[in-house]
N, CA and C of each residue as an Amber inpcrd file, in Angstrom:
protein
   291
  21.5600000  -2.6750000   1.3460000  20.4410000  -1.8280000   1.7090000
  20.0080000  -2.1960000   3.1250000  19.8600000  -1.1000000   3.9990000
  19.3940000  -1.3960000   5.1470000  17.8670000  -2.0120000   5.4290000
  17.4910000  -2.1730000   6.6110000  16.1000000  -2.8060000   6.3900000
  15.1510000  -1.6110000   7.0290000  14.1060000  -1.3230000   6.0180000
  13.2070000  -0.0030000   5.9330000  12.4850000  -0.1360000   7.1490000
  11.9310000   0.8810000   7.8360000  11.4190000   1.0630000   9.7890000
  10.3160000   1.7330000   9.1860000   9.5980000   1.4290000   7.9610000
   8.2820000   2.2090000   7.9270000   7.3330000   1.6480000   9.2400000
   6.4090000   2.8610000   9.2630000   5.7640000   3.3630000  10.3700000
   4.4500000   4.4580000   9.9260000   3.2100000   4.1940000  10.5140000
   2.1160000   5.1790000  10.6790000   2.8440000   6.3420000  10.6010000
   3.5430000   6.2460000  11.7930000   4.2920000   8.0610000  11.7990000
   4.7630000   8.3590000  11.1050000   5.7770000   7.4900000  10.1820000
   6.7710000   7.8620000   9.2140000   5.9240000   8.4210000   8.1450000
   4.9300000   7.6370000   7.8760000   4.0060000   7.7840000   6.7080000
   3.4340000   9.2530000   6.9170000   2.7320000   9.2600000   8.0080000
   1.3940000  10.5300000   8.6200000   2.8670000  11.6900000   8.2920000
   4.1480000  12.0270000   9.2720000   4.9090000  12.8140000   8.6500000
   5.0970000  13.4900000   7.3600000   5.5700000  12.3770000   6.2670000
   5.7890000  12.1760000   5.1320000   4.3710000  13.2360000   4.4030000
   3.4800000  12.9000000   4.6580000   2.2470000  13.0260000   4.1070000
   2.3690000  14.8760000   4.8330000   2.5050000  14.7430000   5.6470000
   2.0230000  16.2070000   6.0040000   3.0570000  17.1900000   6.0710000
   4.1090000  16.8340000   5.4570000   5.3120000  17.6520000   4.5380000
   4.5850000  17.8450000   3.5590000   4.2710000  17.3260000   2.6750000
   3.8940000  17.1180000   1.2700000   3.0230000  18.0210000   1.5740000
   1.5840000  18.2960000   2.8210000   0.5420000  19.1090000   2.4460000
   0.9900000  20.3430000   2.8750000   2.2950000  20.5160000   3.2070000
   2.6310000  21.7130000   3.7950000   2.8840000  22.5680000   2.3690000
   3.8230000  21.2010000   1.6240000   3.8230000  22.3500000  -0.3980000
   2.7590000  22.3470000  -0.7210000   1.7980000  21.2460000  -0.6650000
   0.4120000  21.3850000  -1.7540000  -0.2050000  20.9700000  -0.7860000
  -1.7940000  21.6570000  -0.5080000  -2.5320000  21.1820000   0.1930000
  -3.0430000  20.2090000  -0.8400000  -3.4410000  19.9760000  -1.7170000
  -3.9580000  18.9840000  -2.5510000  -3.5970000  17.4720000  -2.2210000
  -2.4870000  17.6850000  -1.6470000  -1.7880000  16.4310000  -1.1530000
  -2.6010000  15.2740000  -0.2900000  -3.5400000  16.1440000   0.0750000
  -4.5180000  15.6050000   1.1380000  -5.2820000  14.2230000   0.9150000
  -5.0690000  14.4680000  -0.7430000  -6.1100000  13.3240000  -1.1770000
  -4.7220000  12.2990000  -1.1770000  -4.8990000  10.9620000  -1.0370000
  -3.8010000   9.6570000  -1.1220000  -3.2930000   9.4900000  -2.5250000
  -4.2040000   9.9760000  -3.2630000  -3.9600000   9.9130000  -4.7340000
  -2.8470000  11.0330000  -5.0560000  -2.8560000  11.9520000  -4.5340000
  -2.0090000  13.1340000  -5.1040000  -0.6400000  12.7230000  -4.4520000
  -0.6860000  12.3560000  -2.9200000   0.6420000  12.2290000  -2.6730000
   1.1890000  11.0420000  -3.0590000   0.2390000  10.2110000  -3.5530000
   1.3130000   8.8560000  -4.3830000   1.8260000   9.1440000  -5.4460000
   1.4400000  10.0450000  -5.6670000   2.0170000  10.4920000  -7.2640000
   3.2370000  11.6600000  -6.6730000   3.2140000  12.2660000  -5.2790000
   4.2750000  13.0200000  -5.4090000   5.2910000  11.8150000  -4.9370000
   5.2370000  11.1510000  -4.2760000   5.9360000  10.2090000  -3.8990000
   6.8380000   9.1710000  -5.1400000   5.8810000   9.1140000  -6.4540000
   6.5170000   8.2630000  -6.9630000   7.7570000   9.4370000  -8.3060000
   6.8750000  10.7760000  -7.8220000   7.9740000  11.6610000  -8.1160000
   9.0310000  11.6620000  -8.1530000   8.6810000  12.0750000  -6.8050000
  10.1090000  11.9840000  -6.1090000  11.2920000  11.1810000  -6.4640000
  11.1180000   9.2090000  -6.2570000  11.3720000   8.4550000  -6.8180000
  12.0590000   8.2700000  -8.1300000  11.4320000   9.2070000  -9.1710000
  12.0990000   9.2780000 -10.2320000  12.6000000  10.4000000 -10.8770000
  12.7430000  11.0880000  -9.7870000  13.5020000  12.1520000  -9.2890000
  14.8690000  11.7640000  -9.1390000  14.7430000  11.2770000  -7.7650000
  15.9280000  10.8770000  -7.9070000  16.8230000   9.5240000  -8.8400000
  16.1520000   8.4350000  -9.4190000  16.2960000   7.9380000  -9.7830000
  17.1820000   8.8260000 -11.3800000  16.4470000   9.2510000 -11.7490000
  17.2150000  10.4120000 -12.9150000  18.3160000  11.3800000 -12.4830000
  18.5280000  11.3460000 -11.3090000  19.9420000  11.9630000 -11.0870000
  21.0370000  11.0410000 -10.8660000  21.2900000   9.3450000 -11.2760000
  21.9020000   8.3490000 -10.7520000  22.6340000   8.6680000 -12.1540000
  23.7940000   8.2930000 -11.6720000  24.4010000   8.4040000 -13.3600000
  24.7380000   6.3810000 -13.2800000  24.0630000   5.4370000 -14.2700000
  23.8460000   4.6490000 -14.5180000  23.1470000   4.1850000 -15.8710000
  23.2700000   2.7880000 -16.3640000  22.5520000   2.6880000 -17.7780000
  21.2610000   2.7630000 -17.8650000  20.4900000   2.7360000 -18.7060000
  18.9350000   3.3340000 -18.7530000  18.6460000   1.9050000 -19.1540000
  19.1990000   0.7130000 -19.1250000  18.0160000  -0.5610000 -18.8200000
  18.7530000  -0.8770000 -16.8820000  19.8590000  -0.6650000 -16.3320000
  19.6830000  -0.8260000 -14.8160000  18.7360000   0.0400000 -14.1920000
  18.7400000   1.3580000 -15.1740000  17.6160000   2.1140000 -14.1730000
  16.1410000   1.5380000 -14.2110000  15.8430000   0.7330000 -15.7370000
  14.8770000   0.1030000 -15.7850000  14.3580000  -0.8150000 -14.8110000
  15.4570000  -1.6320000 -14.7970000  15.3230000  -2.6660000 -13.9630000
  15.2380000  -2.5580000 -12.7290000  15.4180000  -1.3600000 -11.8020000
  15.5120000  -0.8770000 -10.7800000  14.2410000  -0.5660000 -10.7460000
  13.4740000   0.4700000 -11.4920000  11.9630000   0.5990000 -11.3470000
  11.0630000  -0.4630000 -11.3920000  11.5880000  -1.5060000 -11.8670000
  10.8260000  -2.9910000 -11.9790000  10.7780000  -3.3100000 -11.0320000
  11.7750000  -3.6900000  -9.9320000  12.1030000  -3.9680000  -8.9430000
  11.2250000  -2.8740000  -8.0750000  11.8560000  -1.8700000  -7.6930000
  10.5880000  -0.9780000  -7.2940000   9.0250000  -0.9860000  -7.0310000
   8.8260000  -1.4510000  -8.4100000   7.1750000  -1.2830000  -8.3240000
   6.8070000  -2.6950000  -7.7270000   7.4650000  -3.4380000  -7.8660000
   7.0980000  -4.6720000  -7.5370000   7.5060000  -4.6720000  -6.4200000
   8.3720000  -3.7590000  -5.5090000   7.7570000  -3.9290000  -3.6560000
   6.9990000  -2.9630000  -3.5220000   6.6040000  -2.0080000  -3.9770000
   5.8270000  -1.2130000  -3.9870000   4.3800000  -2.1330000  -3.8120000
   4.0060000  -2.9710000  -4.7450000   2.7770000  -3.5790000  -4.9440000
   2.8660000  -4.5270000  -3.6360000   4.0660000  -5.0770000  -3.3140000
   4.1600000  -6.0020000  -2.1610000   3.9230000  -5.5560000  -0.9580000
   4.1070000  -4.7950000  -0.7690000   3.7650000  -3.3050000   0.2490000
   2.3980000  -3.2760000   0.6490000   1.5930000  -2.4300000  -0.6890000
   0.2510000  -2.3580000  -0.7410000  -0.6350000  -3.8780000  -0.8090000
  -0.0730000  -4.4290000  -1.0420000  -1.1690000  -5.9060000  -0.8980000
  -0.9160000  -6.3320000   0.7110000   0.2760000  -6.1790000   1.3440000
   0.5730000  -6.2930000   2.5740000  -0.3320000  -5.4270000   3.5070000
  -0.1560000  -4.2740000   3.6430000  -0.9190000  -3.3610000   4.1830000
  -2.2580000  -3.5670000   4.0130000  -3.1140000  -4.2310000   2.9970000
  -4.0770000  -3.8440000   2.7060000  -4.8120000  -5.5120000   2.8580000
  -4.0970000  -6.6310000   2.9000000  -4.5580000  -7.5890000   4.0770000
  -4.6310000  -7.3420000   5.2020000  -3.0450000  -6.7190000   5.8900000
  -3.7120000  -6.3330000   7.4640000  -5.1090000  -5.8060000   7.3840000
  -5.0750000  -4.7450000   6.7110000  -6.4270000  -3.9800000   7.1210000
  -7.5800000  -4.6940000   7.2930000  -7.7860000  -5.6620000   6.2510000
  -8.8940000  -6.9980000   6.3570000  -8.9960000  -7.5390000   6.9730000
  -7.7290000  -8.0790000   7.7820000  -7.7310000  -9.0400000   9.0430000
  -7.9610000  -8.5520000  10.1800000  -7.7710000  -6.7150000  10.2910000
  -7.9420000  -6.1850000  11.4530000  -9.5770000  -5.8200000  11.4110000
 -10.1160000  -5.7030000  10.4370000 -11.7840000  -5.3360000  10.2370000
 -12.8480000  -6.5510000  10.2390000 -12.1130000  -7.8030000   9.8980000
 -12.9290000  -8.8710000   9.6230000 -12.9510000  -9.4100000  10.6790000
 -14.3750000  -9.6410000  11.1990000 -14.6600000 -10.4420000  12.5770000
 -14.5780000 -12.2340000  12.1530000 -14.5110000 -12.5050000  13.0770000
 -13.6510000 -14.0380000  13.1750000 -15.1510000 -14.3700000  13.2940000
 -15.1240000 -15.5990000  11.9890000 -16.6250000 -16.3610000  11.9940000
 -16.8670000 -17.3470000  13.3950000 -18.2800000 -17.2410000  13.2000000
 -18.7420000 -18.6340000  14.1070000 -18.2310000 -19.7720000  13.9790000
 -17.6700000 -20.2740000  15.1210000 -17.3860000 -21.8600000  14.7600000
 -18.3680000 -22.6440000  14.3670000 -18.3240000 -23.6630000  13.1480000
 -19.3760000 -24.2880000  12.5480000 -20.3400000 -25.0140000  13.5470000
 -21.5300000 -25.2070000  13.2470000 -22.3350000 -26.4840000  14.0750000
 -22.7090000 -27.3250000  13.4490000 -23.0790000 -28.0580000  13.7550000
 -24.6250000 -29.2740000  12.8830000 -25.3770000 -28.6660000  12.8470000
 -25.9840000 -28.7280000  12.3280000 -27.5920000 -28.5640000  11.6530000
 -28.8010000 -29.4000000  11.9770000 -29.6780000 -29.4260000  12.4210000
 -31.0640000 -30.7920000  12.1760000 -31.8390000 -29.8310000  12.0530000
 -33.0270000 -30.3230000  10.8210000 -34.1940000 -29.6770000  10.4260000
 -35.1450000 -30.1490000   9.4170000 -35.6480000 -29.4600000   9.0740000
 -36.6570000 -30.3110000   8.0280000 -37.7100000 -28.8420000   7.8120000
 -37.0280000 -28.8480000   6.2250000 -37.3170000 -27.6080000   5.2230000
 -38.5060000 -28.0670000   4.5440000 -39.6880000 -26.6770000   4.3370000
 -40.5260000 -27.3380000   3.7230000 -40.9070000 -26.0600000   2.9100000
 -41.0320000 -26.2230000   1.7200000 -41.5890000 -25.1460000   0.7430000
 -43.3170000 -24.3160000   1.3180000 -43.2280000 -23.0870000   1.2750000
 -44.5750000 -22.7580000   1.4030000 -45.4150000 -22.9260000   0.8890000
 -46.7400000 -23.4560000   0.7210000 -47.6990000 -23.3040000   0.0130000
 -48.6940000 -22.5480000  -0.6410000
């Protein structure tokens, strides 16, 4: 297997094929589901045993999830501002009266 060149563009493309059949597509939810269609789409035209195909969707979902946990740290690391470097402290806390 070659090594996958996903890309914003590839994705934004991808996505706006899809709303070209269904505008519904629009929502992320609809086109993950045409996407994983697709997927087993073609996956059901493989002529192979039905536990390799299993095991193939196992495999699957599990970069699938590796994917989305990937992507979805960047996003955190690109939104999360970098804390203050720590200091000392001196003070003297006193309850109100």
């Amino acid at each position: 297997m070659s090594e996958l060149q996903l890309s914003a563009k590839l994705v934004g493309d991808i996505q706006q094929v899809l709303q070209q059949h269904d505008p519904a597509s629009t929502d992320p939810g609809v086109t993950s589901q045409y996407l994983v269609a697709v997927v087993g789409f073609l996956l059901g035209q493989q002529d192979m045993p039905a536990t390799e195909k299993s095991d193939v969707m196992d495999q699957l979902a599990a970069f699938m999830r590796h994917v989305a946990d990937d992507v979805g740290n960047q996003k955190k690391q690109a939104v999360a501002p970098t804390p203050p470097p720590q200091q000392d402290a001196f003070g003297i806390w006193k309850p109100k009266s």
